[in-house]
N, C-alpha and C positions, 0 to 999 in steps of 0.2 A: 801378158794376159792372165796367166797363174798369180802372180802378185797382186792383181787388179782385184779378182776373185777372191784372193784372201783377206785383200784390207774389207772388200765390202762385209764379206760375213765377221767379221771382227768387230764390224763396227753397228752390224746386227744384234749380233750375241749383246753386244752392251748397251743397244737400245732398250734390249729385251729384258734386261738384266735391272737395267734403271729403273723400267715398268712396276719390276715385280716387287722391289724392294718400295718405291710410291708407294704400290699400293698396302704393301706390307704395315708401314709407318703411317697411312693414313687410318686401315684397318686399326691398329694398335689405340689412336688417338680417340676413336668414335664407341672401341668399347671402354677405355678406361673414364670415360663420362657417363657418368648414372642418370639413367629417364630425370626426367624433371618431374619435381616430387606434384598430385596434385592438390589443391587449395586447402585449408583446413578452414574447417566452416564454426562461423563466427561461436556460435554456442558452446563449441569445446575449448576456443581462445579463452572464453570467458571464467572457464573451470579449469584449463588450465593457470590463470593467471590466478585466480583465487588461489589454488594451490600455492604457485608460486610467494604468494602475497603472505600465507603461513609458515611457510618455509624460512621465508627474510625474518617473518618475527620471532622465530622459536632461536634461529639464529643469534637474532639478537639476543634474548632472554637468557639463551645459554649458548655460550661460544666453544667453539671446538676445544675440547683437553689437551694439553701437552702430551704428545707422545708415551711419554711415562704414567699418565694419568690414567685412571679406569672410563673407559668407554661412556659415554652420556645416554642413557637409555630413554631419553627424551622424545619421541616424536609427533608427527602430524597425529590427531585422533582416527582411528583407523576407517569409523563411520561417516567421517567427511570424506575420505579418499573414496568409500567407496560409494556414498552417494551421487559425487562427480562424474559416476560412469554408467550411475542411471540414469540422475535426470539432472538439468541443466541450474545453475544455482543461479539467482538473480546478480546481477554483475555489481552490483555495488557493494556486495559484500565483501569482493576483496578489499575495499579499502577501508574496513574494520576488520585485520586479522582477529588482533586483539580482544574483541566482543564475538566473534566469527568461534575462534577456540576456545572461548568460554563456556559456548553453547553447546558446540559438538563434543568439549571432553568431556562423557558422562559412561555412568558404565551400563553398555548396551543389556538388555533385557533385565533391569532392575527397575528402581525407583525411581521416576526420573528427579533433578535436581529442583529446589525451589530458585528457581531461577526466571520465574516470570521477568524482573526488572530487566535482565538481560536481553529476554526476546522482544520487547517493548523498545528497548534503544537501537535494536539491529531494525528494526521496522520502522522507527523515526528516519533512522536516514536511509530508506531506501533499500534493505536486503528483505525485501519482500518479493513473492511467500518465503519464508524459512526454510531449512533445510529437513526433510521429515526426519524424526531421530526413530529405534527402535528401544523404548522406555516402557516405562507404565506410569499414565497420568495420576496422583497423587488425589485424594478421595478423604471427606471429613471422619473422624472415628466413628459419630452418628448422625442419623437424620431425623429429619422431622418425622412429627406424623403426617404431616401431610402438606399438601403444596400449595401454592392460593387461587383458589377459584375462578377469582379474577384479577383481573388487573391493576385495582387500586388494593387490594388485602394489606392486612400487614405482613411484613417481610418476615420470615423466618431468621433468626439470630445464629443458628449451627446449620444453615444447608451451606456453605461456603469455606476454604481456609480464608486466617486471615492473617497469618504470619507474613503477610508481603505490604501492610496497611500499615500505617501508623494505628491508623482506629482501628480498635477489633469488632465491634458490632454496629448495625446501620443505627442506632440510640446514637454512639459517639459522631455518626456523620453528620446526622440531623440535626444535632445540636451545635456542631461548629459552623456548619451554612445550613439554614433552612431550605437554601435556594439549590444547592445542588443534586436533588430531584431523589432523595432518601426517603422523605417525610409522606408518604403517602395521604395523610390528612391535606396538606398542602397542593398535594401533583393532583387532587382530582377535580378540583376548580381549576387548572391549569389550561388555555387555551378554548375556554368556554366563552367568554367576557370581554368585554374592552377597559383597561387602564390608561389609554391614551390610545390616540390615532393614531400610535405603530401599530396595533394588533389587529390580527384578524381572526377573529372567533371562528371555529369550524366549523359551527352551524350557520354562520355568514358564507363560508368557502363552499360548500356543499350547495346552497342554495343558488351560489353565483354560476357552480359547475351545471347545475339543472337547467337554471333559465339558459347558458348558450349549448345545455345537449351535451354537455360532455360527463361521459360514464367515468367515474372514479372508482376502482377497483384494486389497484395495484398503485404501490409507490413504496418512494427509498428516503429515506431522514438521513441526510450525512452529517455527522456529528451528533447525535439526537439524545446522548448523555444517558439516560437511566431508561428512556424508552416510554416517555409520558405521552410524546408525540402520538406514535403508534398504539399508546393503548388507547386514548380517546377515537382515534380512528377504527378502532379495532369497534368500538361502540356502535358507528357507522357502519359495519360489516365491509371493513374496506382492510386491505392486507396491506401492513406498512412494515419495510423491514429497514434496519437501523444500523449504520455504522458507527463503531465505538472502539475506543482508544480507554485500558484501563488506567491512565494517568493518575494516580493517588489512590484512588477507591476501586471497587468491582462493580466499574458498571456492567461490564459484560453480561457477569453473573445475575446481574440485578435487572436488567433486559430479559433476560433468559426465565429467572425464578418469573416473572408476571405472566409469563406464559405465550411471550413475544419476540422475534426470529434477529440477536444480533450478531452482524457482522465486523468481525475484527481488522479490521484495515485502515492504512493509513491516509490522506488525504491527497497523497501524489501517483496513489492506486489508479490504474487504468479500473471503473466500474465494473466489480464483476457481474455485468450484468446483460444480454443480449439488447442488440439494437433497436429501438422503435417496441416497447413493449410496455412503459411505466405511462401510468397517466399522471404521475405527479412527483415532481424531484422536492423536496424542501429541506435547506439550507438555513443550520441552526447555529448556533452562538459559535461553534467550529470554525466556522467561514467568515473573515474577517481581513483587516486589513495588514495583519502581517504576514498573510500568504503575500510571497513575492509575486509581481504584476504576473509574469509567466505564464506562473503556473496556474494562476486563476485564469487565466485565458484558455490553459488545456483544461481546469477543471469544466467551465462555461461548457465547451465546446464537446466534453466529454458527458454533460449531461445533455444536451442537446441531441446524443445521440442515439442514448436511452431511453428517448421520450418520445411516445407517438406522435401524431398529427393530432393538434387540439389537446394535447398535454399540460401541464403547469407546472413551470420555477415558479418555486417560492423560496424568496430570500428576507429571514424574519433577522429582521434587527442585526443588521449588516452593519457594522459602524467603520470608517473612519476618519482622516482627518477633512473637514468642509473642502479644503481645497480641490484633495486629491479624489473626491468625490464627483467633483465638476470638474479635473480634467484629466482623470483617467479612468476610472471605476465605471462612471456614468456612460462614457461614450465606450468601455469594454461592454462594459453589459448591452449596447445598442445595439454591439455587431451582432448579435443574433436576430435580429428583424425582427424581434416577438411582440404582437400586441398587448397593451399596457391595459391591466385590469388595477391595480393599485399602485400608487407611490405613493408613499408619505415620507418626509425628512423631517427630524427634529432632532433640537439639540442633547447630547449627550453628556447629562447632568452631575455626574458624580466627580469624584476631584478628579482624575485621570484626564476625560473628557474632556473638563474647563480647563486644564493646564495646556491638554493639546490640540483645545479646540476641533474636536470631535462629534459627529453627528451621529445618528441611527440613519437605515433607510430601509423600512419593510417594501417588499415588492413583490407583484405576483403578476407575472407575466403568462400567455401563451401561444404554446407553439401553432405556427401555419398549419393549414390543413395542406396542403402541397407547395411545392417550389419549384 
């Protein structure tokens, strides 16, 4: 009976025993595992990876010193590291370190560098908006006496730098193209007139907006070059504002000097513009057929958004090859159900044109009053 008693409590103690030590080893296993970390949200991947993307190139550029070597005092620019942890930097920038730290190595609260060419190729492919820098915008040594009244005036020759130009004054622009929208004697007969049945004169457009009731007040020129668009409308008392790319010349500035509002963005820009609010979108010599199919489907689609009910695309002298005209261009532009106020196609005459058998297509469509 006494042995009985002993083996049971024996065999107690070492159930009890096994328990404790379980629970000991599983205790042990549940803290040396760390919470699970949570998600990091997509906008800081995007800054971090830019970082990263500066890091692989600075690397490259300069590679670690041999131990015996003195130290590489080389790094990230300090104003990009700490922009990253304000505001979110557009993601395509990481994959231009190279033009990325060309931009941001500048020295914070001086001058900033003449480095226009730079910000214009990070904006072509996509690192838009820019990273804001802390600089000071650079300013001509004098200015005019005065600014142009209107819209057609002549251009002031010193309100602008021009050490980013091949040409230094709007004389040297006008004389190499008359057509690229310098010449003000030139730009104020611009869009009055017909030279063929691609144009539509904006005292034809104005009068077409009348008879179906539609109020023109507001609209966007994408790609609109020097801003001749918007100042003729500007005549109309209609506010047009214009995006521009300064590709060779200032048009920006040259927008700006007439006394008319341009926007610097590139053509793969979501519109900065709210929804449902322009009565008139029109698409100038910018808008063509080397935009890949795509993206003219987001641009279509992205001005269709901007435009009230009873609004107007206008696509002036749209060119490209007759084919791809009739079987993609033509049925892209349909998906928008817009009623057709003009089409005209004609052939595009100059040597380019005839070699690639290429068209024009003015068009001026409008939007549904509901859907």
């Amino acid at each position: 009976m006494g042995f009985t008693m002993g083996l049971n409590l024996l065999l107690l103690v070492a159930m009890v025993a096994t328990n404790i030590l379980s629970l000991y080893h599983l205790s042990s296993n549940i803290q040396s595992k760390p919470p699970a970390a949570p998600p990091v949200p997509d906008h800081l991947l995007h800054q971090l990876q830019t970082i990263r993307a500066t890091i692989n190139h600075l690397t490259r550029l300069h590679p670690p010193a041999p131990p015996s070597a003195k130290k590489s005092t080389v790094s990230i620019p300090s104003d990009l590291l700490l922009y990253t942890h304000l505001s979110p930097i557009a993601s395509s920038c990481k994959d231009n370190p190279d033009l990325l730290y060309q931009y941001m190595n500048y020295t914070p609260f001086s001058l900033c560098p003449s480095d226009s060419s730079v910000a214009e190729s990070l904006i072509l492919r996509g690192c838009h908006p820019l990273p804001r820098r802390r600089c000071f915008s650079r300013t001509p040594s004098s200015i005019p006496n005065s600014l142009p009244k209107t819209p057609f005036s002549t251009l002031p020759e010193k309100s602008l730098l021009w050490n980013s130009y091949t040409c230094k004054s709007f004389s040297c622009l006008s004389q190499s193209n008359p057509n690229m929208g310098f010449d003000m004697k030139v730009e104020q007969s611009r869009f009055l007139d017909y030279k063929s049945g691609l144009d539509l004169p904006i005292p034809q457009f104005i009068q077409l907006s009348k008879s179906s009731k539609s109020v023109i007040r507001l609209a966007l020129d994408i790609g609109g070059g020097t801003g001749t668009f918007a100042a003729q409308m500007k005549l109309h008392n209609v506010t047009v504002v214009t995006t521009t790319m300064n590709l060779g010349a200032p048009y920006s500035e040259t927008v700006a000097l007439r006394g008319l509002v341009p926007l610097h963005v590139p053509l793969q820009q979501r519109l900065p513009v709210f929804d449902g609010v322009l009565d008139l979108v029109r698409c100038g010599h910018a808008v063509n057929r080397w935009i890949p199919v795509t993206m003219m489907e987001f641009l279509l689609f992205d001005i269709d958004r901007v435009l009230r009910g009873g609004g107007y695309l206008w696509l002036d002298h749209f060119f490209s090859k007759k084919a791809d005209l009739d079987k993609v261009f033509q049925p892209l532009i349909w998906k928008l159900n817009y009623r057709k106020v003009k089409w005209a196609v004609e052939n595009k005459n100059d040597a380019s044109g005839v070699k690639n058998g290429e068209v024009y297509l003015t068009a001026l469509l409008q939007k549904p009053l509901s859907r």
